[in-house]
C-alpha positions in Angstrom: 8.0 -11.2 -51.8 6.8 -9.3 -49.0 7.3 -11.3 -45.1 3.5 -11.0 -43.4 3.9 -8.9 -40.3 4.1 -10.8 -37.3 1.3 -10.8 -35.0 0.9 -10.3 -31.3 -0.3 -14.5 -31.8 2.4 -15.0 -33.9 4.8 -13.7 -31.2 3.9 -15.1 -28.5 3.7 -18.9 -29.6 7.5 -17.9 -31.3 9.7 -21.1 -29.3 12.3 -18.1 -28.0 9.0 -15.9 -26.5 7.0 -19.1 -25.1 11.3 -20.4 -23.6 11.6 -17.2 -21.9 8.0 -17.2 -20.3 8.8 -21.0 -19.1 5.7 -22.6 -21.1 6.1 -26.1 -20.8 6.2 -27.9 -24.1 3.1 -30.0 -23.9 1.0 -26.4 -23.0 -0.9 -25.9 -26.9 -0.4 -22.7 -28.4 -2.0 -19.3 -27.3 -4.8 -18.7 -29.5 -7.1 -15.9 -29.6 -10.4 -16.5 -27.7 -12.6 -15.4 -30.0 -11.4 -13.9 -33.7 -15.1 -12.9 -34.3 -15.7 -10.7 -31.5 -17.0 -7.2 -32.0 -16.1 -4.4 -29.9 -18.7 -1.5 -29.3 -17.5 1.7 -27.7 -18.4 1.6 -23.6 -17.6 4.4 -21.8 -18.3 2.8 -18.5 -16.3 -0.7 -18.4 -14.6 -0.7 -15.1 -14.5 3.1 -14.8 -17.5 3.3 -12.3 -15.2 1.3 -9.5 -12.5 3.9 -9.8 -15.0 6.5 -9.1 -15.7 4.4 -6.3 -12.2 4.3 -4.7 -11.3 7.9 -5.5 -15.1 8.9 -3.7 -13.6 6.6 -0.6 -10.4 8.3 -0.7 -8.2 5.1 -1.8 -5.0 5.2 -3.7 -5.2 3.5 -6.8 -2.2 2.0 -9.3 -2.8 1.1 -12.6 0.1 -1.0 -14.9 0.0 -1.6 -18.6 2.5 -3.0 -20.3 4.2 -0.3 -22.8 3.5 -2.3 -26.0 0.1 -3.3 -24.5 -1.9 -5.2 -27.3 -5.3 -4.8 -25.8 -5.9 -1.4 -24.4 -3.5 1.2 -25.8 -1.6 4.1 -23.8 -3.3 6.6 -25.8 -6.3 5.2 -24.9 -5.7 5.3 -21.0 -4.7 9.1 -21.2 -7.7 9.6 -23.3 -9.8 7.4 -20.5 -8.0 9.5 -17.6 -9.0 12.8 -19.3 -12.1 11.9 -19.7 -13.0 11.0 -16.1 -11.3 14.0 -14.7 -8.2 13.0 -14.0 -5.6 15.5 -13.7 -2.1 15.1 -13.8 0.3 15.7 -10.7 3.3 15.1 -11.4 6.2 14.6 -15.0 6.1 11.1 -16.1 8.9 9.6 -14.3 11.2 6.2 -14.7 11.4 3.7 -12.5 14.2 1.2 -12.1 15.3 -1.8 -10.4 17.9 -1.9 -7.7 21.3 -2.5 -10.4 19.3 0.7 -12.4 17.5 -1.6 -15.1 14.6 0.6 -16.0 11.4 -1.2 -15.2 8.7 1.6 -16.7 7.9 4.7 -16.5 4.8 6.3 -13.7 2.7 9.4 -13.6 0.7 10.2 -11.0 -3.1 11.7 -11.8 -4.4 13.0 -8.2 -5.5 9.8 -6.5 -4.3 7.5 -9.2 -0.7 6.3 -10.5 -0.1 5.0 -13.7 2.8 3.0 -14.0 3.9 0.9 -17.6 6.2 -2.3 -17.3 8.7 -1.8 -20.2 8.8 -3.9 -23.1 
């Protein structure tokens, strides 16, 4: 018999994952919001307010978790490319003061994209 893959749900109500996060015991279980919900293709979401800050001048940071369950890095680069976004500079680790890499960043003109490992 063939284990059922474990879910994002599955993993993050695991007793090691919700110990390590510090949930308290008596906090229920993560559950999804919705299991119903359909998602249409938007172009705009919150796209429009980085058009905003970049028209202003600001510099923006954007962090994703690498193993992101909800928007994907492929679908950020694909985003990014489609707004215009040019790269500026090799994707690049970053690391914590005893080296421990932290993530990776690429900067995109006005925009930095940074993951948080794991």
């Amino acid at each position: 018999m063939v284990d059922k893959p474990e879910t994002i749900l599955d993993y993050l109500n695991r007793e090691d994952v919700r110990g390590a996060m510090h949930v308290p015991l008596e906090v229920k279980a993560f559950t999804a919001i919705k299991n119903d919900l359909v998602y249409l293709p938007n172009f705009e979401g919150t796209g429009w307010i980085y058009e905003v800050f970049r028209k202003h001048g600001y510099q923006m940071l954007h962090i994703m978790g690498t193993s992101d369950g909800i928007l994907s890095m492929s679908g950020m680069w694909k985003w990014l490319r489609a707004v215009g976004f040019k790269a500026s500079s090799p994707w690049a680790p970053w690391l914590s003061d005893d080296g421990q890499l932290l993530g990776f960043s690429k900067e995109y003109d006005e925009f930095k994209l940074a993951t948080i490992h794991g």
